[in-house]
N, C-alpha and C positions, 0 to 999 in steps of 0.2 A: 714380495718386498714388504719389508713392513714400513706403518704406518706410524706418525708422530704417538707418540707417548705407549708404543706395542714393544713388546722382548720377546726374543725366543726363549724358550726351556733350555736349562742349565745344561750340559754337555760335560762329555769327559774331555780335558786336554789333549790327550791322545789317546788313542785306541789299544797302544800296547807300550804300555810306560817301561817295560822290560827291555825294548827292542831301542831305546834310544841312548846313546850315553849319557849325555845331559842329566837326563829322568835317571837313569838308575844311581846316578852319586846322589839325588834325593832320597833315595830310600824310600822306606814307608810312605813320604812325603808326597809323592810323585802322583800314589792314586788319589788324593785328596785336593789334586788342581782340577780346578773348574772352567769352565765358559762359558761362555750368552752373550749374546749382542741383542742392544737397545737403539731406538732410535726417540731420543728424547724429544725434538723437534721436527719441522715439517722439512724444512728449507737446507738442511745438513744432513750426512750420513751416519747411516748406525754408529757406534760406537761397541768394540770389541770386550768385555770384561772379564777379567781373567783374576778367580779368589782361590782359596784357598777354603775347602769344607768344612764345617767344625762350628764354631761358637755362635755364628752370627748367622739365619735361614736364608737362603739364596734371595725368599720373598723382601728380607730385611735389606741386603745390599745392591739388591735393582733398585730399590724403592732412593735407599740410601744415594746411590750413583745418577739416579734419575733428577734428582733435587737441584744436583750439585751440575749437573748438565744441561739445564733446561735454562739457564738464566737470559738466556740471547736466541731472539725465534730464527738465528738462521748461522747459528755458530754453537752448536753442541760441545762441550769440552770444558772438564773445570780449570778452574783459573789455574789451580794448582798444578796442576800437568801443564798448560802456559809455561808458569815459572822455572819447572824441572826444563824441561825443553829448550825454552829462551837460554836456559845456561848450558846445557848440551850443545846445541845445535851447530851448526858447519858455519862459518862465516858467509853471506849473504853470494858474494861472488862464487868460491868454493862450487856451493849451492848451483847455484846459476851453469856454470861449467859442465858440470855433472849431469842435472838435467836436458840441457842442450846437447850434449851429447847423447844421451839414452835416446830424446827424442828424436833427432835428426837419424838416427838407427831405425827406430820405431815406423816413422814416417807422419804426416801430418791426418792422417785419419785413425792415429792410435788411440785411446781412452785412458790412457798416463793421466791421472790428475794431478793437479798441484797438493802440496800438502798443505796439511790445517793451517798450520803456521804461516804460511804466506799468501790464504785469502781472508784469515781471524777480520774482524770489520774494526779492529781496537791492538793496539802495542801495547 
């Protein structure tokens, strides 16, 4: 597991960007998706990063993504992804429905977490 303020080494998106449809209408594009996961604080979970290879070194947008995640020692996530979200997301009950369902399937010793969004410490 990693530890507060550790990244994994950048990764390929998939292992066979030819084998997926999605990836192949990227074209070119497709080999140049990245990953790594950080875990910017103690008290929350990694956080998944997904760039794009090219202008900016992978060491610039951990460091970059690390910044902008760390601001709360137990709520990793920048505000900005917040916002996009807050206006995405499923109406509160929707929500509620959904999960109670999944879990009551699952059972009461399943490992289903809640999402970011509804244990954030801030609206």
């Amino acid at each position: 597991m990693l530890e507060a303020g550790e990244r994994t080494c950048a990764f390929s998106y998939a292992s066979s960007p030819g084998k997926h449809q999605i990836l192949k209408d990227l074209g070119q594009w497709a080999e140049k998706i990245l990953a790594f996961y950080v875990k910017p604080v103690k008290d929350d979970r990694p956080l998944r990063v997904e760039f794009l290879s090219g202008q900016k070194t992978f060491g610039q947008i951990a460091s970059f993504v690390h910044s902008l995640s760390s601001l709360h020692k137990a709520y990793a996530y920048p505000a900005v992804l917040i916002e996009a979200d807050l206006r995405a997301a499923l109406a509160g009950d929707e929500f509620e429905r959904a999960y109670g369902s999944l879990f009551s399937r699952l059972g009461a010793g399943s490992s289903v977490m809640r999402l970011r969004r509804n244990i954030r410490p801030f609206r």
